[in-house]
TORKOL-4160 file (C-alpha; in steps of 0.2 Angstrom, whole numbers, padded with zeros to 4 digits, m for minus):
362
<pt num="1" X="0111" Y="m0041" Z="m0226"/>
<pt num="2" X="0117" Y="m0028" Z="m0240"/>
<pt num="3" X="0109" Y="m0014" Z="m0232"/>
<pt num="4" X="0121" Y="m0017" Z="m0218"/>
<pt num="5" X="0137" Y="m0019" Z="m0228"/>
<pt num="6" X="0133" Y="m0001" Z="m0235"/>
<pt num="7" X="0129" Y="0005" Z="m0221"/>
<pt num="8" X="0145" Y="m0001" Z="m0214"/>
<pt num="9" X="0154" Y="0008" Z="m0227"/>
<pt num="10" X="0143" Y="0024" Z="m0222"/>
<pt num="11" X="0149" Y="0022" Z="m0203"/>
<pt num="12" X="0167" Y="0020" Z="m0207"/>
<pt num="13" X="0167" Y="0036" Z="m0219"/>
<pt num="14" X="0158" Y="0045" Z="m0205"/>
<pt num="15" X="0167" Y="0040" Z="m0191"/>
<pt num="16" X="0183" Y="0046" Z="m0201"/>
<pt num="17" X="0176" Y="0065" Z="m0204"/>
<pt num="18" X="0170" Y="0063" Z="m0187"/>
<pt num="19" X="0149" Y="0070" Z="m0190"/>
<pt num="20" X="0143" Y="0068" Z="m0172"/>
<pt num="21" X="0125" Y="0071" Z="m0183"/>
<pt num="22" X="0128" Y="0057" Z="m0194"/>
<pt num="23" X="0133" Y="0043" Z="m0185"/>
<pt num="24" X="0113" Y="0047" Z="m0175"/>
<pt num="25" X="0106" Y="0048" Z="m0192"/>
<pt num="26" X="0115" Y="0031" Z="m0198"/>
<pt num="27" X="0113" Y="0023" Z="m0180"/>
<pt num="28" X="0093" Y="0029" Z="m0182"/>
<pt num="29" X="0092" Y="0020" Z="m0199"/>
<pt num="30" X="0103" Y="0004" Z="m0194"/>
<pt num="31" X="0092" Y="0003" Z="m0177"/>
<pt num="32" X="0074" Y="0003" Z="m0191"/>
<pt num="33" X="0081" Y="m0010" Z="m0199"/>
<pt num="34" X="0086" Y="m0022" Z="m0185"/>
<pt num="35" X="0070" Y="m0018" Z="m0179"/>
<pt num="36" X="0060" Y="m0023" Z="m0195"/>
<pt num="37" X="0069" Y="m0039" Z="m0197"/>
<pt num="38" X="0073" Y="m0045" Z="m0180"/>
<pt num="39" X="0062" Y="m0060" Z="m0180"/>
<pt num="40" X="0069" Y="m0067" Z="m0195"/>
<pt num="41" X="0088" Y="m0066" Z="m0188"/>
<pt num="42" X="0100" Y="m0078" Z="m0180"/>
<pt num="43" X="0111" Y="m0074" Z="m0169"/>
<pt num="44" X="0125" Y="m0074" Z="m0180"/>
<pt num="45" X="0115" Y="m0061" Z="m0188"/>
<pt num="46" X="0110" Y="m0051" Z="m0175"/>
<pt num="47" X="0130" Y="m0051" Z="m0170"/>
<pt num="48" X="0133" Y="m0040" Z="m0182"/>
<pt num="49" X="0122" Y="m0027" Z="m0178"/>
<pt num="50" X="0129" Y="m0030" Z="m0158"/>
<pt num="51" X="0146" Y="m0024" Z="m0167"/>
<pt num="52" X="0140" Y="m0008" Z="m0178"/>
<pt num="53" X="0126" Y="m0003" Z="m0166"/>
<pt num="54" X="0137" Y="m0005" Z="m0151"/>
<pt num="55" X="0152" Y="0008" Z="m0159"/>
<pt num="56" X="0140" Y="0019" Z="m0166"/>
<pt num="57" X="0130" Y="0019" Z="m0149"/>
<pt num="58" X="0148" Y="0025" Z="m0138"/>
<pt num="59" X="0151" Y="0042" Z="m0150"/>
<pt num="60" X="0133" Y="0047" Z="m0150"/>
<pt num="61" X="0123" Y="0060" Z="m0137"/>
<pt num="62" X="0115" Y="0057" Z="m0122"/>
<pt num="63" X="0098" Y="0060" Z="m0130"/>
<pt num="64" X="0101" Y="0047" Z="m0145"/>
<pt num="65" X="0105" Y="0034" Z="m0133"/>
<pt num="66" X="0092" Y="0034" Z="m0121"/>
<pt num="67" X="0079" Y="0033" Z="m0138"/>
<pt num="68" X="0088" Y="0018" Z="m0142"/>
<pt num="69" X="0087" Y="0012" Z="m0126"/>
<pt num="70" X="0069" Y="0013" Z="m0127"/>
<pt num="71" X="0069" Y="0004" Z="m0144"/>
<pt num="72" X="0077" Y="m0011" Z="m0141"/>
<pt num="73" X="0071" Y="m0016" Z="m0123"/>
<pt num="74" X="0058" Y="m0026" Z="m0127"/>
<pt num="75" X="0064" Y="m0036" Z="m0142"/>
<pt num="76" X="0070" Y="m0055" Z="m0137"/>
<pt num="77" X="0085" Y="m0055" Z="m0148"/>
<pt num="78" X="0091" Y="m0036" Z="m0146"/>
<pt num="79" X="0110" Y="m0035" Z="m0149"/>
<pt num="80" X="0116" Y="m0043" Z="m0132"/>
<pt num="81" X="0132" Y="m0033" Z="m0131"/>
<pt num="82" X="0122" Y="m0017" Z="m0135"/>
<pt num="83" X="0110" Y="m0020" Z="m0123"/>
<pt num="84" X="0123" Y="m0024" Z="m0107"/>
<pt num="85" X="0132" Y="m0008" Z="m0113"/>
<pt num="86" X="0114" Y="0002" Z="m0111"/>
<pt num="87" X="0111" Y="m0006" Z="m0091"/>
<pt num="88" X="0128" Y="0001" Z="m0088"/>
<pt num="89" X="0127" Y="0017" Z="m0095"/>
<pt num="90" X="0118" Y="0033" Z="m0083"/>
<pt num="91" X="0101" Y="0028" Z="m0078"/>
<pt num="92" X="0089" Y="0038" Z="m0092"/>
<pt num="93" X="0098" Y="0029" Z="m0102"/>
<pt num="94" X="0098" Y="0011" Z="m0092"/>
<pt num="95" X="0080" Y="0012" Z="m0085"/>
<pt num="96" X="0071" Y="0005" Z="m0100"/>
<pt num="97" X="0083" Y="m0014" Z="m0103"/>
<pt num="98" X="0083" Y="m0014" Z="m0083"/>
<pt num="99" X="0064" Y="m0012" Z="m0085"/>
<pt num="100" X="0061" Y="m0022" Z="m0099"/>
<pt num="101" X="0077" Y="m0031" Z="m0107"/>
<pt num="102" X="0073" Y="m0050" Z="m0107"/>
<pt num="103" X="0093" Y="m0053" Z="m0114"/>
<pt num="104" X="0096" Y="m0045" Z="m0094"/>
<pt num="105" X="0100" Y="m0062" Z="m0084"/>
<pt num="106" X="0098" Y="m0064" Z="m0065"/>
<pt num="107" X="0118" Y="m0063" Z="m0065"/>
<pt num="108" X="0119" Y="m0047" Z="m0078"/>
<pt num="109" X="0105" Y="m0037" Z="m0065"/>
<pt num="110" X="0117" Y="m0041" Z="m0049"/>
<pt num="111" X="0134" Y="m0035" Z="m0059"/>
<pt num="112" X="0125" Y="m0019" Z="m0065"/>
<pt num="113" X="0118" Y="m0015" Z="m0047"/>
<pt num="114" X="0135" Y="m0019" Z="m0040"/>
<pt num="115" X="0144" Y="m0009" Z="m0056"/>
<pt num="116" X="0131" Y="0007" Z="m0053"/>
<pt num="117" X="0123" Y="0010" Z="m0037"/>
<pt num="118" X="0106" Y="0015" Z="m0030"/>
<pt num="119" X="0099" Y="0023" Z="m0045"/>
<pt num="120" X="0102" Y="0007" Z="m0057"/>
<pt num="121" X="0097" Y="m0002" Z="m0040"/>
<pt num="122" X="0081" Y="0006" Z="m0039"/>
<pt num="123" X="0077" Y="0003" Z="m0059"/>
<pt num="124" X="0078" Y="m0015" Z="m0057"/>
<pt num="125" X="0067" Y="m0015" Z="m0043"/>
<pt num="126" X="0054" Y="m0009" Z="m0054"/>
<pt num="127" X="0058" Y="m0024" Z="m0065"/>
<pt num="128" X="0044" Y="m0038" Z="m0067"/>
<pt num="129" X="0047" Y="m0055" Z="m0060"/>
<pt num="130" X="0062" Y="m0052" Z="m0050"/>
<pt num="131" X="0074" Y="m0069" Z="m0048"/>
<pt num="132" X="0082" Y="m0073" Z="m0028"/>
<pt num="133" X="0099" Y="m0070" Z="m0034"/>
<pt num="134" X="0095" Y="m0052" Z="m0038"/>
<pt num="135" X="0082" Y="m0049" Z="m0023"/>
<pt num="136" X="0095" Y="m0053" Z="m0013"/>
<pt num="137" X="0107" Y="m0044" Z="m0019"/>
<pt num="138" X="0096" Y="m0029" Z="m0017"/>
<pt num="139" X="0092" Y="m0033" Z="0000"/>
<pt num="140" X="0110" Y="m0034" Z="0006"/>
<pt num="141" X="0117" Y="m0018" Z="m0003"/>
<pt num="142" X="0105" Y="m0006" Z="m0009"/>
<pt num="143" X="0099" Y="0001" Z="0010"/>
<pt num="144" X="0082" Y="0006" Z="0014"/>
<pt num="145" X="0074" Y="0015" Z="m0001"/>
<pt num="146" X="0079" Y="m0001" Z="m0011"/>
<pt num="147" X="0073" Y="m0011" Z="0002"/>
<pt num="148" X="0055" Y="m0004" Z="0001"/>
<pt num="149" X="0054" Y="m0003" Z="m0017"/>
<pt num="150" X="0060" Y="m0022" Z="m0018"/>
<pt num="151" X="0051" Y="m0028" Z="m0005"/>
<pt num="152" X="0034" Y="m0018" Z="m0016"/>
<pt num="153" X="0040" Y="m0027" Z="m0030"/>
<pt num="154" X="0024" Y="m0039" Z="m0028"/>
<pt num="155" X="0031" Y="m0052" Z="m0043"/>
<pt num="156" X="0051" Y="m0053" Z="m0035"/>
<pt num="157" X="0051" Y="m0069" Z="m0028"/>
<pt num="158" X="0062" Y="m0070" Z="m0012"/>
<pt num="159" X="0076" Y="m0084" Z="m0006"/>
<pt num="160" X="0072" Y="m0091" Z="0012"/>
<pt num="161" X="0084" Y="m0080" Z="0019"/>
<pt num="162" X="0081" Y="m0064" Z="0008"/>
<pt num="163" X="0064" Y="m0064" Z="0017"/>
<pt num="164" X="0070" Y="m0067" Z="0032"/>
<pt num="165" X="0082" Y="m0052" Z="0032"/>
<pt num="166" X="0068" Y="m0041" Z="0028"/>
<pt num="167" X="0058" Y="m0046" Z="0042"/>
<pt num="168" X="0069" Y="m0044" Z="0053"/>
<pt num="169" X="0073" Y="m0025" Z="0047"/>
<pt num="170" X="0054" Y="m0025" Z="0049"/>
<pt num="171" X="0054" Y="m0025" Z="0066"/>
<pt num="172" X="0063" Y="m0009" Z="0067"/>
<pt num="173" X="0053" Y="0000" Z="0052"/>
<pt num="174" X="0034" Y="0003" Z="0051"/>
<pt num="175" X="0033" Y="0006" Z="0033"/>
<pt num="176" X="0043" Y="m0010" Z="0028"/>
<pt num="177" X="0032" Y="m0017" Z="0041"/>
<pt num="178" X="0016" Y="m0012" Z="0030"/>
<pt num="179" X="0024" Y="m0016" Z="0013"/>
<pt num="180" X="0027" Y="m0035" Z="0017"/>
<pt num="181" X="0011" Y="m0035" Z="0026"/>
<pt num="182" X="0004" Y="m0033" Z="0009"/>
<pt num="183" X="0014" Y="m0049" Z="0001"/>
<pt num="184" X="0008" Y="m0066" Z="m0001"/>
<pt num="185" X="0020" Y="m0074" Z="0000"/>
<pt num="186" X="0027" Y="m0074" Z="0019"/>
<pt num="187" X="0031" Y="m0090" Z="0026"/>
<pt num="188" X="0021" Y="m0093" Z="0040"/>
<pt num="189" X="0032" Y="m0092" Z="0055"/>
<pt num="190" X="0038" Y="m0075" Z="0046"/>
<pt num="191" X="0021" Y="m0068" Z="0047"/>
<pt num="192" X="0020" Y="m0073" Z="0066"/>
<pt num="193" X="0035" Y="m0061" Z="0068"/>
<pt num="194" X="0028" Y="m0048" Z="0060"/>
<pt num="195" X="0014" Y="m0048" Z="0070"/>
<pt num="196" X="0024" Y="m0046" Z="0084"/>
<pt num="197" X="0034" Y="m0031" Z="0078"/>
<pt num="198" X="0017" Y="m0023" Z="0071"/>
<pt num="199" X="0010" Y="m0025" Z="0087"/>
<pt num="200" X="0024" Y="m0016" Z="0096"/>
<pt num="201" X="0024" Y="m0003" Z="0082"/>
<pt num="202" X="0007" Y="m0001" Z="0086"/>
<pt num="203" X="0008" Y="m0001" Z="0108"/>
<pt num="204" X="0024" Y="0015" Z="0104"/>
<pt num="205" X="0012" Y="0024" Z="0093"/>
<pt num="206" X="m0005" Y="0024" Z="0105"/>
<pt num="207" X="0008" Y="0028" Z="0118"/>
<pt num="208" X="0013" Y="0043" Z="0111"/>
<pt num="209" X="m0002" Y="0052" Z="0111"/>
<pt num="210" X="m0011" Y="0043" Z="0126"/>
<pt num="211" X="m0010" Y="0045" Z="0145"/>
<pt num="212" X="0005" Y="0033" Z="0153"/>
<pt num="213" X="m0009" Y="0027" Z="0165"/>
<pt num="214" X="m0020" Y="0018" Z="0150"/>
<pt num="215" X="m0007" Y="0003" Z="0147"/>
<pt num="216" X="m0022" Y="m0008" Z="0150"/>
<pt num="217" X="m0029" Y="0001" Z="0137"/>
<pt num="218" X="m0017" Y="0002" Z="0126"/>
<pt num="219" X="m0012" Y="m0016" Z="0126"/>
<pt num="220" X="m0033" Y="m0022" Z="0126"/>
<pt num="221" X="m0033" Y="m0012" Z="0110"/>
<pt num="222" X="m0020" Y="m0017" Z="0103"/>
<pt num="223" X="m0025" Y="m0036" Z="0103"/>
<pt num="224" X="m0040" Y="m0033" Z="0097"/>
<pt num="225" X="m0033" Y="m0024" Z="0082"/>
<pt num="226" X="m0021" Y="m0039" Z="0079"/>
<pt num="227" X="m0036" Y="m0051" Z="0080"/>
<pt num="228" X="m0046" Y="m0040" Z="0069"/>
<pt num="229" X="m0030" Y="m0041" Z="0055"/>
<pt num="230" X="m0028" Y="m0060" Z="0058"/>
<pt num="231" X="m0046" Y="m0059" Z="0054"/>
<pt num="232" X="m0043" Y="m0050" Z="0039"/>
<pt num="233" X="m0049" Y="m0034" Z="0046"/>
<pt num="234" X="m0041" Y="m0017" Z="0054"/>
<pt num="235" X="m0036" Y="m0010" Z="0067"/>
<pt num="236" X="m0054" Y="m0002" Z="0076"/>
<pt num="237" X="m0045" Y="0008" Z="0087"/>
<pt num="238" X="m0033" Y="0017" Z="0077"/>
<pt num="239" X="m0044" Y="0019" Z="0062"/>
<pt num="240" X="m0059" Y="0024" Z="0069"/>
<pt num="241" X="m0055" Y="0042" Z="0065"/>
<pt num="242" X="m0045" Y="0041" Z="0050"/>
<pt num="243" X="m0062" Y="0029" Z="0045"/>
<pt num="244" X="m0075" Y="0045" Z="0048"/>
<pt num="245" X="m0062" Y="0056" Z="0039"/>
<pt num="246" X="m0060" Y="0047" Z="0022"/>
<pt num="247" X="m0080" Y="0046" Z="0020"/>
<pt num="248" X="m0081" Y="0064" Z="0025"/>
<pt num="249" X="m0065" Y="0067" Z="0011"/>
<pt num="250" X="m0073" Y="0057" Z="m0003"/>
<pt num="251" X="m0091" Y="0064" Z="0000"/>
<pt num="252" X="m0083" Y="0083" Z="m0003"/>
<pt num="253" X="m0072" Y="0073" Z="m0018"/>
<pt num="254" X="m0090" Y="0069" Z="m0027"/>
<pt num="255" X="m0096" Y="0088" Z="m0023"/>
<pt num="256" X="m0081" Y="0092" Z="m0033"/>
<pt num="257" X="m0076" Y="0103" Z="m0018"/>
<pt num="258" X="m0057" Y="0095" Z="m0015"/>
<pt num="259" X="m0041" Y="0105" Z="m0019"/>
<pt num="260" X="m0025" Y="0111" Z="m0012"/>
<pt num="261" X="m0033" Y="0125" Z="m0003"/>
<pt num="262" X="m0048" Y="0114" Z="0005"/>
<pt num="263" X="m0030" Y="0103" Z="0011"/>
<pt num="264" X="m0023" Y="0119" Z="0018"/>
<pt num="265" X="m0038" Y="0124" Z="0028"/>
<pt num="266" X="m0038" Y="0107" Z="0035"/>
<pt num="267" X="m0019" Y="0107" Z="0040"/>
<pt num="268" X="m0022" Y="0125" Z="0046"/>
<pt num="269" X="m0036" Y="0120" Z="0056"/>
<pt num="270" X="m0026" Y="0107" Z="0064"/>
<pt num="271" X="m0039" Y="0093" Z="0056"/>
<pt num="272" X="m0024" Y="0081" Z="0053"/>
<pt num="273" X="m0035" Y="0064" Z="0052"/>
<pt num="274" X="m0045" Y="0076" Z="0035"/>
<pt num="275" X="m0028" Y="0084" Z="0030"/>
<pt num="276" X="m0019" Y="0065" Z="0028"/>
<pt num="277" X="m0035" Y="0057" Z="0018"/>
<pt num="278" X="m0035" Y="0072" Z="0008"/>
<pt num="279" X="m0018" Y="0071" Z="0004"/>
<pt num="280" X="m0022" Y="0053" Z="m0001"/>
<pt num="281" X="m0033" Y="0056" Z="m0011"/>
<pt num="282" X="m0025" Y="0071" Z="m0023"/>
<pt num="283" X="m0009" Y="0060" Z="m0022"/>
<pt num="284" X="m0017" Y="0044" Z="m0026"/>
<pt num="285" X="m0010" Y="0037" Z="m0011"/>
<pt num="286" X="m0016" Y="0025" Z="0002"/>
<pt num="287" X="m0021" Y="0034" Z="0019"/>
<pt num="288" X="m0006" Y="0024" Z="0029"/>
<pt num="289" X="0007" Y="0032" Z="0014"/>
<pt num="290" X="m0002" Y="0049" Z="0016"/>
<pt num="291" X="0001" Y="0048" Z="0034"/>
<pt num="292" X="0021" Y="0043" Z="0033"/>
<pt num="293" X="0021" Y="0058" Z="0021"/>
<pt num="294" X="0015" Y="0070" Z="0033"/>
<pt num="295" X="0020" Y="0063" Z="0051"/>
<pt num="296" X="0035" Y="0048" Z="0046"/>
<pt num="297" X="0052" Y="0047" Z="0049"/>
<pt num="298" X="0054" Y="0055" Z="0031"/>
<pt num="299" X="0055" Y="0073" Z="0035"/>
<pt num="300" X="0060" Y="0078" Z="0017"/>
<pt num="301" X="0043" Y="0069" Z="0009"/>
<pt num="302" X="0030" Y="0079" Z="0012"/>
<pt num="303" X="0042" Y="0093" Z="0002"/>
<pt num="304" X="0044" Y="0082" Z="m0011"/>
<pt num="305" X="0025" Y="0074" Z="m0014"/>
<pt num="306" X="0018" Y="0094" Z="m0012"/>
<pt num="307" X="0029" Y="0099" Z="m0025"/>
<pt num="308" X="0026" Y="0084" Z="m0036"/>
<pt num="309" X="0010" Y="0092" Z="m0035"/>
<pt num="310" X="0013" Y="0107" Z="m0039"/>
<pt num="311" X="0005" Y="0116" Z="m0024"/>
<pt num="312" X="0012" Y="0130" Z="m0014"/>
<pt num="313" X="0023" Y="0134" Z="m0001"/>
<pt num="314" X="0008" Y="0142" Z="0011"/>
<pt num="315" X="m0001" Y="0124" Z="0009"/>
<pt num="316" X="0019" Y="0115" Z="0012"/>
<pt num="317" X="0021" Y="0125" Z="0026"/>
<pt num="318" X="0003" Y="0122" Z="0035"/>
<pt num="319" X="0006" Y="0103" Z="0031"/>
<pt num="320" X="0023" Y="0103" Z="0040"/>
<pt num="321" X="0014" Y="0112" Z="0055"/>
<pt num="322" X="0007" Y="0096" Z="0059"/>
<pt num="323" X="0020" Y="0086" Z="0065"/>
<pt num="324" X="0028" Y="0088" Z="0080"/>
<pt num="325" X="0045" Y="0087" Z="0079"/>
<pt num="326" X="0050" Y="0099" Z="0065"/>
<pt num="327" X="0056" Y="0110" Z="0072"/>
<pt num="328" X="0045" Y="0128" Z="0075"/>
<pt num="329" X="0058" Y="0141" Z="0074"/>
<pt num="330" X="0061" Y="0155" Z="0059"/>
<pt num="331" X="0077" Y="0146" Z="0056"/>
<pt num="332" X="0070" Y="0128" Z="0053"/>
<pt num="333" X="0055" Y="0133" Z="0044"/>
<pt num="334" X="0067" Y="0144" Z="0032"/>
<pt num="335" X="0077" Y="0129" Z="0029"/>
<pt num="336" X="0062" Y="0119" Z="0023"/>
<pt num="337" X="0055" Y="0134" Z="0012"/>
<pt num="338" X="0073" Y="0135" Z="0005"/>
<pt num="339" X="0074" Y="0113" Z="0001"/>
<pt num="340" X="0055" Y="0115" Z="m0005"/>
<pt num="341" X="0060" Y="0131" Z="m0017"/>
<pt num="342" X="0076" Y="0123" Z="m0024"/>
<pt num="343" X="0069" Y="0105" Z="m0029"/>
<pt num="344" X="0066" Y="0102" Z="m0047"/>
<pt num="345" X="0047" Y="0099" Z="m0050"/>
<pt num="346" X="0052" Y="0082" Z="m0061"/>
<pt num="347" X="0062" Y="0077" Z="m0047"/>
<pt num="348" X="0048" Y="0078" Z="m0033"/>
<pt num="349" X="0035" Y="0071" Z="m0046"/>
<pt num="350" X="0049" Y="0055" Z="m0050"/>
<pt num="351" X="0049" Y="0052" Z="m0030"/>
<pt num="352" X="0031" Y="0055" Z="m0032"/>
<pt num="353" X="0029" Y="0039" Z="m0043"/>
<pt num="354" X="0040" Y="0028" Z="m0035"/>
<pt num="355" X="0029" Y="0032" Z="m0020"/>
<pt num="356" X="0015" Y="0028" Z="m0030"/>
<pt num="357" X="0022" Y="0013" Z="m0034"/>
<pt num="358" X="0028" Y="0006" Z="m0019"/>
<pt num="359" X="0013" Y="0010" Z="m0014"/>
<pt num="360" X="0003" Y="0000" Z="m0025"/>
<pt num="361" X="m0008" Y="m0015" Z="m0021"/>
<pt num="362" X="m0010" Y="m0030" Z="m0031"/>
């Protein structure tokens, strides 16, 4: 340990003159050789490195930080201290120990979420192998985007009543409806409940666009689409056109004749079912998340997935066209073009992962 003793005596000399340069230089070289000797220390050992590393890593840059963020996530013994001051500092510099960190305990995860808010709450989601305490804590405080991701989260394991609360929020949510119907883990009698809510879901939605005088209909189909996914199937009736599209899309994929202005020309032609698969497709998103995008609740995502992919506003703006309740007037489709101008492109393409991921099978 006497390259750490001298550069102790380098950190105090610096810290007096007050060389914002070199304490990142001596931080950098102090990190290496933690780094290099990690799996030979004890934990006495490794304190001292907690102590310098942690009052070096307060008086250093933003940029600094999150590179040694990204360093010591995924060593076993990183400094503890160091690591718990990281999670609680701003999320670029969090994200990777609340990815990664194994020195984050259950109890650490549910007192950073609680210190820091969505953003650190979203973080952990992404984190592998979630533990009840923390699911739980997530599903009471962090609303519905956490909600989604967590529930995404296809290794977080879930208490009794975690899942419980999030199939009862289900009932009243489509897409959280279609995230858990992708988990393994529902208990029995909570899967008979979501099958009641998808099927009511489903009886609002055929309603919407079919005469009132085909309730027969609407409820004949409906079963047999709840059969069908009981069966391990889909839903024939609702499908059948979204089916026909994505073979149509893919065959125009392999021609190498699929871009943003074959989507525009769908959208403009009104072809929703081929604008929606389309989108799927040059997102790499599953039909059902390319329709939310488009027609969901969510009015700001098709502005934020469109200019994650860097298209234009003329494709945007036929894509909003397709849903009915925008809103059709200069005033509302200048507000739109404003939101979509104004977003950062690393911003829409960050929600553009998340969706990704949410989105994500097993």
């Amino acid at each position: 340990m006497s390259t750490v003793a001298t550069l102790l005596r380098d950190l105090e000399s610096t810290m007096r003159r007050d060389a914002g340069s070199d304490r990142a230089d001596i931080l950098s070289r102090l990190t290496d050789l933690f780094l290099a000797t990690a799996i030979d220390l004890d934990e006495e050992q490794v304190g001292v490195f907690d102590v310098v590393i942690g009052r070096l890593s307060r008086a250093i840059e933003l940029r600094a930080r999150i590179e040694l963020a990204e360093r010591l996530a995924p060593v076993p013994n990183a400094p503890n201290g160091v690591v718990h001051q990281l999670a609680l500092d701003e999320i670029a510099v969090a994200r990777p120990v609340l990815l990664h960190s194994p020195r984050l305990s259950d109890q650490d995860l549910v007192a950073v979420a609680a210190a820091k808010g969505r953003d650190h709450m979203l973080a952990i989601t992404e984190r592998p192998h979630l533990g009840e305490p923390v699911t739980d804590f997530l599903i009471l405080r962090g609303g519905r985007v956490v909600t989604q991701a967590v529930a995404a989260n296809q290794t977080a394991r879930f208490s009794r009543h975690g899942m419980g609360v999030l199939a009862m929020r289900a009932v009243q949510d489509d897409a959280l409806q279609e995230t858990l119907g992708l988990r393994r883990d529902i208990p029995a009698e909570l899967a008979a409940q979501l099958m009641r809510a998808a099927k009511s879901s489903a009886r609002k939605r055929l309603a919407e666009h079919l005469s009132p005088n085909l309730t027969g209909e609407i409820d004949e189909a409906v079963e047999r689409g709840a059969e069908a996914v009981a069966a391990g199937g889909r839903m024939p009736g609702e499908l059948g056109p979204i089916s026909t599209a994505l073979a149509e899309i893919h065959a125009l994929d392999q021609a190498g004749g699929l871009d943003e202005a074959q989507v525009r020309a769908f959208a403009e032609a009104g072809r929703t079912e081929h604008a929606i698969c389309a989108l799927a497709l040059l997102a790499q998103l599953s039909p059902p998340a390319a329709e939310q995008v488009i027609l969901g609740s969510d009015r700001e995502a098709v502005l934020l997935v469109a200019r994650g992919l860097d298209w234009s506003w003329e494709t945007t703006a036929a894509l909003i066209a397709l849903r009915k309740d925008f809103g059709k007037s200069d005033a509302a489709v200048e507000r739109a073009r404003d939101s979509f101008r104004n977003l950062a492109r690393t911003t829409a393409q960050r929600v553009l992962g998340f969706l990704r991921m949410r989105d994500a099978r097993p």
